[in-house]
N, C-alpha and C positions, 0 to 999 in steps of 0.2 A: 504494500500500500504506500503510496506519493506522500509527504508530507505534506501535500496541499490535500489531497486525500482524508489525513488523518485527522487536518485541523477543521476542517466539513462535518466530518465524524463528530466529534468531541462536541459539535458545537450543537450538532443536533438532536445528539445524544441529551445532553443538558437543555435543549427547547423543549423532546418528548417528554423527558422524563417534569417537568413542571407541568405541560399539558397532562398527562396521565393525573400526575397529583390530584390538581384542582378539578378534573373531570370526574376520579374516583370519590373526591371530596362529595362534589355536589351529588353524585350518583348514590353515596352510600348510604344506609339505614342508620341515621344518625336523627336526636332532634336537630331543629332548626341552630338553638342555643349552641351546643355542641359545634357542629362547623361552622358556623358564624369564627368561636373562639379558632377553631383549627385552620380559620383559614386566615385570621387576622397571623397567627403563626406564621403560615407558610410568606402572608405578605412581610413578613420583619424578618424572613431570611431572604426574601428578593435580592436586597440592596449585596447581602455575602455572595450569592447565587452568581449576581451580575459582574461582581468583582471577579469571581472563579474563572468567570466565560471570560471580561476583559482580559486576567493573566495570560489564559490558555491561549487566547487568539494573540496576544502579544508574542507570546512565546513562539508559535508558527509564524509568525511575522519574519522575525528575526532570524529563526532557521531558515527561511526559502530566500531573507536578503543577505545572509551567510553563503549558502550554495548559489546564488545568482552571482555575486563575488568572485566564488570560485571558480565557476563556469565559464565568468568574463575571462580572469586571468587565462584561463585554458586556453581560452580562444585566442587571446591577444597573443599569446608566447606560441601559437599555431601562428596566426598568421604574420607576424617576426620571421621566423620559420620559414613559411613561402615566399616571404618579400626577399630576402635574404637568397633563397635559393634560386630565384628567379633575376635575380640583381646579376649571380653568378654565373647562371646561363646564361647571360644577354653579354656577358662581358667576353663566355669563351664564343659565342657566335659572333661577337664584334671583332676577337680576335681572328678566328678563322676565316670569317669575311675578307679581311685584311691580310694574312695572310695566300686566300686563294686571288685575293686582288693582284698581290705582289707577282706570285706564280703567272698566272694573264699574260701581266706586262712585258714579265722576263720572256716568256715564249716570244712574244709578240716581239721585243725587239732579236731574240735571236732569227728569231724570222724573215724579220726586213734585213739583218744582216747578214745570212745565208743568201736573200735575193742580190743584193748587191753584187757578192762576191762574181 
């Protein structure tokens, strides 16, 4: 499972599990009095609840802008890598080029100086 994955999970994990609460609440055989109190409860652990899911999503935050980091640096010392290895190709085709220039010429003039003779 993706760390973006898990922090999805976690998150709606904690939305169900308050939805089930308060739906069990109102559903259950209880007097009125009675869940009134149990629910004024579960509203005075919202605010802890809320805090937990802030943490948790913070926390995934930070792990996928950890590995996004990571991922860049990859990339960038990858294509350093290519720039590099591409800089070095172009320099031994530039030399070859020059090179097979050179060779051309030298025919060419033994050429015209074999016609002479």
């Amino acid at each position: 499972m993706s760390k973006k994955s898990t922090g999805v999970f976690i998150g709606g994990l904690l939305l169900g599990s308050v939805i089930g609460t308060v739906t069990g609440l109102l559903i259950a055989p209880r007097t009125g009095r009675d869940t009134r109190q149990l629910l004024k409860k579960s509203a005075d652990a919202l605010p802890e609840l809320a805090e937990d899911l802030s943490t948790s999503v913070q926390l995934q935050a930070d792990r996928l802008s950890e590995t996004a980091l990571r991922n860049w640096d990859g990339t960038l010392a990858r294509l350093r890598e290519a720039l590099a290895a591409g800089i070095e190709a172009s320099a031994r085709e530039r030399l070859e080029f020059k090179q097979t220039k050179s060779d051309l010429v030298s025919e060419s003039r033994e050429s015209v100086s074999d016609h002479q003779l």
